[in-house]
N, C-alpha and C positions, 0 to 999 in steps of 0.2 A: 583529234587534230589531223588535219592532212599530212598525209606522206608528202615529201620533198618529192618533187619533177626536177625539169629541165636537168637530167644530168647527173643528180645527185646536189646539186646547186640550189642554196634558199633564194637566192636573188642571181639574175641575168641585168645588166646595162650593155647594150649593143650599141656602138657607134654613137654616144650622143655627143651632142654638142648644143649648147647653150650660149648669149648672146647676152647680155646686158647693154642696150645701146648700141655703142661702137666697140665697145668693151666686149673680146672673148674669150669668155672665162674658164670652158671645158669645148675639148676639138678634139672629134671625134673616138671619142675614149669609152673603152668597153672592159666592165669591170662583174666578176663576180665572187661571191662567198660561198661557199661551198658546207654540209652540215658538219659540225665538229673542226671549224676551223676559223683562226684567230688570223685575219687578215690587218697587219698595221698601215696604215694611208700615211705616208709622210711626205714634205716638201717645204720649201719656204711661205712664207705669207705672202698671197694670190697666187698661188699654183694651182687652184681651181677645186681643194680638198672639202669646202665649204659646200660648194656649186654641186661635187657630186653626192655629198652627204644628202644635201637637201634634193636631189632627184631621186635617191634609192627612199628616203621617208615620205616621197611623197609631197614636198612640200613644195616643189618647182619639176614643172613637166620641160622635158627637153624639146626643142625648136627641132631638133632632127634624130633619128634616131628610137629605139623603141626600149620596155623594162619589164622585164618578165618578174610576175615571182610564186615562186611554188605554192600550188594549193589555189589560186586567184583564178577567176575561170577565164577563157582567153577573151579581150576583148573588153573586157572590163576596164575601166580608168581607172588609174595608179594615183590615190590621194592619201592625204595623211591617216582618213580614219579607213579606209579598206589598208593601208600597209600595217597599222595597228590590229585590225582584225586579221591581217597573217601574219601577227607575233613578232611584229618590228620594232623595237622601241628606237629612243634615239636619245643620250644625253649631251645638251648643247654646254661649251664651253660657256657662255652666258646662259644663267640657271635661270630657268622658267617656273619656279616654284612660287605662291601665292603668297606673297608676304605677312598679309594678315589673316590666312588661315592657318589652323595648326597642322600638325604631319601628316596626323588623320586624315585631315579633313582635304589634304593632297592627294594623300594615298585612293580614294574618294573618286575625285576628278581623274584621274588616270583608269581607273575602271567603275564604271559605268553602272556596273553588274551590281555594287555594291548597293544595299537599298533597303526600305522595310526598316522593321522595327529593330534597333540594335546595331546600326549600321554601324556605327562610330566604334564601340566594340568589337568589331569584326574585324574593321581597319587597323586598328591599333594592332590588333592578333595580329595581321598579316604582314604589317611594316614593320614589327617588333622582329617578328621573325627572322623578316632577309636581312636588317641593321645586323641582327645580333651573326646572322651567318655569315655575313659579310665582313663585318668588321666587330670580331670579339672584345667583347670589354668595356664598349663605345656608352656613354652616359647619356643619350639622346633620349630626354622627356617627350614620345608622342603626340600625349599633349598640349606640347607649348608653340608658339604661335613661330612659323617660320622666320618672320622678322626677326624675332630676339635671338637664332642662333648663329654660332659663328659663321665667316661664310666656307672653312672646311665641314664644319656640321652640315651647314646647306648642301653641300655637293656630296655629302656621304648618305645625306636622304635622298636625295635626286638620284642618287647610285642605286639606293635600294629601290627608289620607287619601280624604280626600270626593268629589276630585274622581280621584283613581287610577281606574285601568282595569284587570279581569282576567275576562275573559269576557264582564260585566255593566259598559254602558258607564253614566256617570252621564248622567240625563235632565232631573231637575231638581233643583237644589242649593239648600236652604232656609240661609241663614246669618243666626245670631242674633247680631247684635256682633261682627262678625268681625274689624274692625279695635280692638277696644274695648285693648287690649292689645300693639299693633303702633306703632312710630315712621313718623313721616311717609314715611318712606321705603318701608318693607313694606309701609303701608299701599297707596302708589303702585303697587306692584309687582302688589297682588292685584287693585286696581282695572281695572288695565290687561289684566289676566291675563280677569277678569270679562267685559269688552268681548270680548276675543275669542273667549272661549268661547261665549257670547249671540251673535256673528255668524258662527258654526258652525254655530248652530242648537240651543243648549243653551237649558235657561231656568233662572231663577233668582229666587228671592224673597231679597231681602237685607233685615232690620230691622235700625235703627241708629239711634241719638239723636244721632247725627252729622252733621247735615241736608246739609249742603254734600257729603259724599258721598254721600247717597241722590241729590241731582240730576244729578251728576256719573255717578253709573253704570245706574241708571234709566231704564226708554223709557217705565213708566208709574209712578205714585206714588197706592196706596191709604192712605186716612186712615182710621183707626178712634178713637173717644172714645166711652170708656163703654161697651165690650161691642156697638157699633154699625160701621158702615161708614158714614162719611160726606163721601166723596170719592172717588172714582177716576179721575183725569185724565193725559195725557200729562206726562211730567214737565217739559215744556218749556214747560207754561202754569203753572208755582209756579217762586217764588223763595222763597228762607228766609225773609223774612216773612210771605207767604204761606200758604208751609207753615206758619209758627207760629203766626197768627191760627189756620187750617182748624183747630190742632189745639186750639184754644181756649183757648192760652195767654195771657197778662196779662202777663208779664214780655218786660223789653226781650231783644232778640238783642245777642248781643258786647256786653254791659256792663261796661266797665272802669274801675274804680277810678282814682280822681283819683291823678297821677301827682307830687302835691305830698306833701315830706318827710313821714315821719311821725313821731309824736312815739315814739322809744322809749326804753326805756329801758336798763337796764344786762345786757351778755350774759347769757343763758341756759341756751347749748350751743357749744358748740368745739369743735373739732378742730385741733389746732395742728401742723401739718406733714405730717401723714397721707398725705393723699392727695396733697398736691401742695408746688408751693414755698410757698404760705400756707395756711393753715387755713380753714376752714369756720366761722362764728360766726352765731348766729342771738339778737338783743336781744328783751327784754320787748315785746311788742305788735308783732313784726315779722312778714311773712308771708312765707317763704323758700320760693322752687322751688329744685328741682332737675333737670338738663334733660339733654337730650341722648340718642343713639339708644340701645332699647330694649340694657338689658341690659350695659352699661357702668360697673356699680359701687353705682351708685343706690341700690337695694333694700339691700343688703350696709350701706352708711355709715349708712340708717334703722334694719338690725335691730342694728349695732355701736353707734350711739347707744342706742338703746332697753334694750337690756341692760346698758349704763355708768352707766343714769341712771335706771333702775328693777331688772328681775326678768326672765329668761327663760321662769318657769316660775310663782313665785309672787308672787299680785298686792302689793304692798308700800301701806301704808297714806300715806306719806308719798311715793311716786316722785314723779319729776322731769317722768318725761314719760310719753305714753300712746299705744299703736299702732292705727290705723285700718288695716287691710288690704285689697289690693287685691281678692288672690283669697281672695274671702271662703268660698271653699268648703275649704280646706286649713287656713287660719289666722283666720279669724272667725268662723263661727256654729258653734255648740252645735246639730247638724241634730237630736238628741234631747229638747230641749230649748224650751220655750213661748218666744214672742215676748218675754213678762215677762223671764224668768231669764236667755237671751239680753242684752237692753238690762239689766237692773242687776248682768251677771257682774262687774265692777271694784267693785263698790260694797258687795262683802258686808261687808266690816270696816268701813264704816261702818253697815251696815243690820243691824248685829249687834250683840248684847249678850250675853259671858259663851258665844262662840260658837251664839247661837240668834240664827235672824234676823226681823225684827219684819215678819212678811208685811204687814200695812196699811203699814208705813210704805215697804215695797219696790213694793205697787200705787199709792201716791200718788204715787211719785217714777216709776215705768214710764209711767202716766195722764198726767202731768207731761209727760215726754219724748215722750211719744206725741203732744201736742197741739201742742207747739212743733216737732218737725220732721214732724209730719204723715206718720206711720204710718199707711197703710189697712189695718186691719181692723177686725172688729164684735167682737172676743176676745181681749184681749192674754196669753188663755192658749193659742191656737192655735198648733199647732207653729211654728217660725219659719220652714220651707221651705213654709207655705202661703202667703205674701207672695212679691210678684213680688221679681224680681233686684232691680231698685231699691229696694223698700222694705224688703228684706233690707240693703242698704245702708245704708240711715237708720237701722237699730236699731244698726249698728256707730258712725251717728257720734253717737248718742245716748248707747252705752256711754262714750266717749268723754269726751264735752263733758258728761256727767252728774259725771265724778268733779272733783277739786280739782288734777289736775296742770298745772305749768304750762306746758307742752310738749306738743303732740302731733303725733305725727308720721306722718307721709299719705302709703301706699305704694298711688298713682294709683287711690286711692278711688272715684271717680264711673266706672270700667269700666259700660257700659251703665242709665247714669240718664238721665232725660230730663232737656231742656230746662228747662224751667221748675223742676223738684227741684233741676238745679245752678245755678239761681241764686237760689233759697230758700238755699242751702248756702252758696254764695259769700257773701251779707248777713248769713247768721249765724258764718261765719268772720270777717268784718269787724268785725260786733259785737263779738265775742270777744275779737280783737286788739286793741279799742279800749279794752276793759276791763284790757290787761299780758296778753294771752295770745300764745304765741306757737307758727308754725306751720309747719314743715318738710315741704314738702309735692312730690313725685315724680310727674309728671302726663307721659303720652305725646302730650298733646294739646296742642296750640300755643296755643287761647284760655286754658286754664284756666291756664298757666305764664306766661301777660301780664296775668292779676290778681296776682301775687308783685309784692311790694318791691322784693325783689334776689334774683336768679338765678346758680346754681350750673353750668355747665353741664362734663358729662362726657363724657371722651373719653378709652377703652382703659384705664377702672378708674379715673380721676384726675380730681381737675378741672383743666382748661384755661381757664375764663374765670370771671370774676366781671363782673351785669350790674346797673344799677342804676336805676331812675328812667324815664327816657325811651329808654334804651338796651337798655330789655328791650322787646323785638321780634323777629317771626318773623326779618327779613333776617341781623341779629346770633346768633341764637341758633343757625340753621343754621349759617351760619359756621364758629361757636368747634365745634359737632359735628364737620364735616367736616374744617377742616383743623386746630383749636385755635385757631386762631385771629380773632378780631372784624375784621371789614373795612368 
């Protein structure tokens, strides 16, 4: 393997700047990694963290500016498969993994090398490996076909695939939301995994709207806002407030909801015996988590409600309740389909007459929703995969809170939103409850599950605890995960 150049430096970005349109999405911004070093990339959604990812992999060459990377001969164009052949990988917040091949057969596609008689064998040995180093314990069949697994299992193969070895060793691993979908626990696991790979002498850029683990795995922490660079310090001189003033946010950190009764009113949704020795019930205007490590039932109870109490397939004029999804790339956006048509897909039977739909009245209510949860773009006809991951998001929870159902139900929605969008999100989910709405909501993240009323927490398909009031808390909530039980 080539020795590092430029510096001691895996990757140089000089000066670039990038354009989309009239849209400028990185200006003048010069960014490096350096070998043995855990660079975090933080900022809001469209601060340009996307734009530079995908210039350091190779996947967008910049309009100005140049990209150096160690071991590449000079002069060479900077493409996805020469930054791969100098040990770049890159795990995207939307998982690019082949749904109907098995692990293997992923593991596979990622190196090339792999081939001849026995290959499947060989793959298996080498993604077996990194799962099991990576994340101890992990029950992930090889295998079995990517589709069938959860979509934390998704992202913990995607994790390994990146970091696997088969000829070509990984040099420097870009992850985008990597824990955005993992329980506190996996999470732990890749963090710890992180560290040691970085005092091997690996590098790494992680982005996360996760702050407490960017400081946590971090030796240095770049800030971008607004397509700029406007920080780069050791990560031992920022604390999360810190970081959230740099990133020019207005909103408090960890804002939790007053933990006094609230007023609701008469059951909504039930489940009466199901899952456990008592049922599940969620009242008018109540705000219900559901908890406990990833992949334990959760998801399943949200799409068996949803389907009891609305439509699997067709939208129902009158349903009960309405789906916000996590992995909005399988089960939320219309990727065909404009930003508009996208946010008012639940809303045609009402935005219809006589089956034709009244387009001005479907762009005042799009305009409408666009300004209340603060969609960035300049063209609400723009395809919807031209908005970043986050504001891909907010067109889901505008489809949502756009229609009259009185339920909606939240399968850990905010995956890779920033800071300050989840807690515009949180004050308009409060609103809403305070109007008799009511909110069923599946979150792998420990703050968003201690703004809930009353917590549902599962363990091995079931629930085991019911939490309420001042007893929803990180210390309880681990608890009833691990053993079932509250201590």
């Amino acid at each position: 393997m080539p020795k590092p150049a430029l510096g001691g430096n895996v990757i140089n970005v000089d000066s670039a700047s990038k354009s989309f349109g009239a849209v400028l999405a990185i200006d003048n911004v010069s960014f490096s990694v350096a070998s043995g070093e855990c660079v975090g990339l933080v900022g809001h959604n469209g601060a340009g963290k996307s734009t530079l990812v995908n210039i350091i992999n190779g996947g967008l060459a910049p309009d100005s500016g140049s990209i150096q990377v160690a071991g590449m001969p000079p002069g060479e164009r900077h493409t996805v498969a020469s930054a791969r052949a100098s040990g770049i990988r890159c795990v995207f917040q939307e998982l690019s993994l082949c749904p109907n091949l098995t692990v293997a057969e992923n593991a596979r596609i990622a190196h090339s090398s792999l081939k001849g008689w026995g290959w499947r064998k060989r793959a298996d040995a080498i993604i077996r490996a990194k799962l099991d180093q990576i994340f101890p314990g992990n029950s992930i069949d090889c295998r079995q076909q990517v589709g069938d697994l959860s979509i934390a299992e998704r992202q913990m193969v995607e994790i390994a695939v990146a970091f696997s070895e088969h000829i070509l060793s990984a040099r420097l691993v870009i992850l985008d939301e990597p824990t955005s979908a993992l329980d506190v626990t996996l999470a732990n696991q890749l963090l710890a995994y992180l560290r040691s790979f970085v005092a091997a002498g690996g590098s790494v850029v992680i982005v996360s709207h996760i702050l407490s683990e960017i400081l946590s795995a971090s030796t240095r922490v770049v800030v971008m806002k607004d397509g700029i660079v406007v920080a780069s310090r050791p990560a031992g001189e920022f604390s999360v407030p810190v970081l959230v003033a740099t990133m020019g946010s207005v909103v408090r950190e960890n804002s939790r909801h007053s933990t006094q009764p609230v007023n609701v009113g008469a059951p909504v949704l039930e489940t009466l015996g199901v899952l456990a020795s008592f049922g599940l019930s969620a009242n008018a205007g109540e705000v219900i988590g559901l908890a406990g490590l990833a992949g334990h039932g959760q998801t399943k109870l949200l799409v068996d409600l949803f389907i009891a109490q609305g439509s699997d397939w067709w939208a129902r004029k009158d349903s009960k309740a309405v789906f916000v999804a996590g992995d909005r790339r399988v089960d939320g956006t219309f990727p065909l389909w404009s930003i508009e048509r996208n946010l008012t897909a639940s809303l045609m039977q009402d935005l219809s007459r006589f089956t034709i739909v009244d387009e001005a009245k479907e762009r005042s209510v799009a305009k409408d929703w666009q300004r209340r949860v603060g969609i960035r773009t300049s063209d609400l006809n723009n395809p919807v995969l031209s908005l970043s991951g986050g504001n891909q998001q907010k067109v889901l929870f505008a489809r949502a809170l756009a229609t009259r159902a009185p339920a909606v139900l939240m399968d850990d929605p905010m995956r890779g939103v920033d800071i300050g969008t989840k807690q515009e999100v949180y004050g308009m989910l409060r609103a809403e409850a305070a109007k008799g709405r009511t909110f069923v909501w599946y979150s792998t993240e420990m703050d968003e599950i201690c703004q809930c009323d009353r917590v549902y927490v599962f363990r091995e398909g079931r629930i085991v605890a019911e939490l309420a009031g001042p007893d929803v808390n990180e210390g309880h909530i681990l608890a009833a995960s691990f053993s079932g039980e509250v201590v």
